[in-house]
N, C-alpha and C positions, 0 to 999 in steps of 0.2 A: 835647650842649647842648640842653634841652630851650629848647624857642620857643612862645609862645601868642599869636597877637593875636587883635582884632577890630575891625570898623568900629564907631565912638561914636554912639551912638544921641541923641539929643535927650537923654533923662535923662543918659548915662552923660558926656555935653559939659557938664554943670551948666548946662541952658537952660531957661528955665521950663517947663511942662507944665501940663494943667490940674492936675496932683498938687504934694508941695510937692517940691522937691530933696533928692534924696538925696546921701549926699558921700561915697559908693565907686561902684568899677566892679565890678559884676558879673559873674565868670568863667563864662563860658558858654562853653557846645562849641564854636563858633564855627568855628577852624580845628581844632580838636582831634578825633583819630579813636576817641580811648580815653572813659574815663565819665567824663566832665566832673564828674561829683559827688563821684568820690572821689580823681581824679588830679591835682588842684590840691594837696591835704592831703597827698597820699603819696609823689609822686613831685616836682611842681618844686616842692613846700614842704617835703618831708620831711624835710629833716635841720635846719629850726627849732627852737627851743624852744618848742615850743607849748604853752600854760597853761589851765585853767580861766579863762571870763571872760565878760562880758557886753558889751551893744552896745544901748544903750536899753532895750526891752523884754525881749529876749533875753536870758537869762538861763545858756542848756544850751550855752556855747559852747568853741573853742579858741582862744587869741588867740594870736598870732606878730609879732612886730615884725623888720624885715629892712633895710637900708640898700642903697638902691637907683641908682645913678645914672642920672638924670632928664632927658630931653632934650624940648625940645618944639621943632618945626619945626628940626630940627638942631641949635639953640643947647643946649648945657649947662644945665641948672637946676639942675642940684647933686648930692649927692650926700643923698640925702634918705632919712631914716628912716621907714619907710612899718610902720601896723599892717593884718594882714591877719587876717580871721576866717573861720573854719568853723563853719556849726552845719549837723550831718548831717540835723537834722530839716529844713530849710528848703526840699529837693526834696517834702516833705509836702502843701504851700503851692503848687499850682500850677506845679510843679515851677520852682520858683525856683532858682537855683543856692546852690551848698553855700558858695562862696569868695567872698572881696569883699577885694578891694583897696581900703581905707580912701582917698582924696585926701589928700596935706598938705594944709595950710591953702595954701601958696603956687599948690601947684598949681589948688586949687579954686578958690581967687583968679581964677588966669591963664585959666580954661576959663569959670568966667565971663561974665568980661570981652568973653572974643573967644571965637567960638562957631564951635567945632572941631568941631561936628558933623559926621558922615560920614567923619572923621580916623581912621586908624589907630592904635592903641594895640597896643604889640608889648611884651611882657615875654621877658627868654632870664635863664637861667643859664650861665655859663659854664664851661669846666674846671676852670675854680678858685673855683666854689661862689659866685661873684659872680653880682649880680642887674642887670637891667637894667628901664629902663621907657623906651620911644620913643614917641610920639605925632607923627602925621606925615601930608601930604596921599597 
C-alpha cells in the first residue's frame, strides 16, 4: 500500500501569501525515500489513465483524474473526483515538483476558510487500487 504525506505549508493550506493561491498541493519528497519526480507518475499513479493536457500555461502535460475519498479532521468529505497532473519538465524550474494534486473546489473551499496550515495531508492506495486523501492535525 503505497503512503505519502506532508506537513501543509501556508500555500499548500489555501492561505494567503505575498503570491496569489495556487489550488493543488505539491507532491514533494517529503516522507518519500524514492525520486519524488518520477514516483508519484509511475508507481502510486501508474495504473491511471493518464492523457495529454494542459493546466494554465502548461501546455507538455499528463492529466489523470482519480476518485479519492476525502477526509479532513476525521469527518468524511466524500468521496471526491480529484484531477492530478505531471509535467516532467517542471523539476527544470527550481526543482519544482513533477505531481500536483489539483484541490476540488469544496475542498479549497474548506482549507480556505479554516487554515490548516501545518496539518498533515496523507494519500495511501490501497490493495484494491483505491485512493485515499486525509488531512489531519
Amino acid at each position: 500500500m503505497p503512503t505519502w504525506k506532508k506537513k501543509l505549508s501556508v500555500t499548500d493550506a489555501q492561505q494567503k501569501t505575498k503570491g496569489r493561491l495556487v489550488p493543488y498541493l505539491r507532491m514533494t519528497k517529503s516522507s518519500l525515500e524514492n525520486d519524488f519526480r518520477t514516483w508519484f507518475r509511475n508507481t502510486m499513479f501508474g495504473a491511471l489513465n493518464w492523457k495529454p493536457g494542459s493546466f494554465g500555461k502548461e501546455t507538455n502535460l499528463q492529466v489523470a483524474h482519480v476518485n479519492m475519498a476525502v477526509s479532513i479532521n476525521g469527518q468524511p468529505f466524500g468521496n471526491l473526483k480529484v484531477m492530478l497532473t505531471y509535467g516532467p519538465n517542471r523539476s527544470q524550474n527550481n526543482s519544482t515538483p513533477t505531481t500536483w494534486i489539483h484541490w476540488p473546489d469544496s475542498v479549497q473551499n474548506h482549507l480556505q476558510k479554516n487554515n490548516l496550515t501545518g496539518y498533515w495531508a496523507q494519500v495511501e492506495r490501497d490493495a484494491s487500487g483505491n485512493f485515499s486523501l486525509a488531512i489531519f492535525p
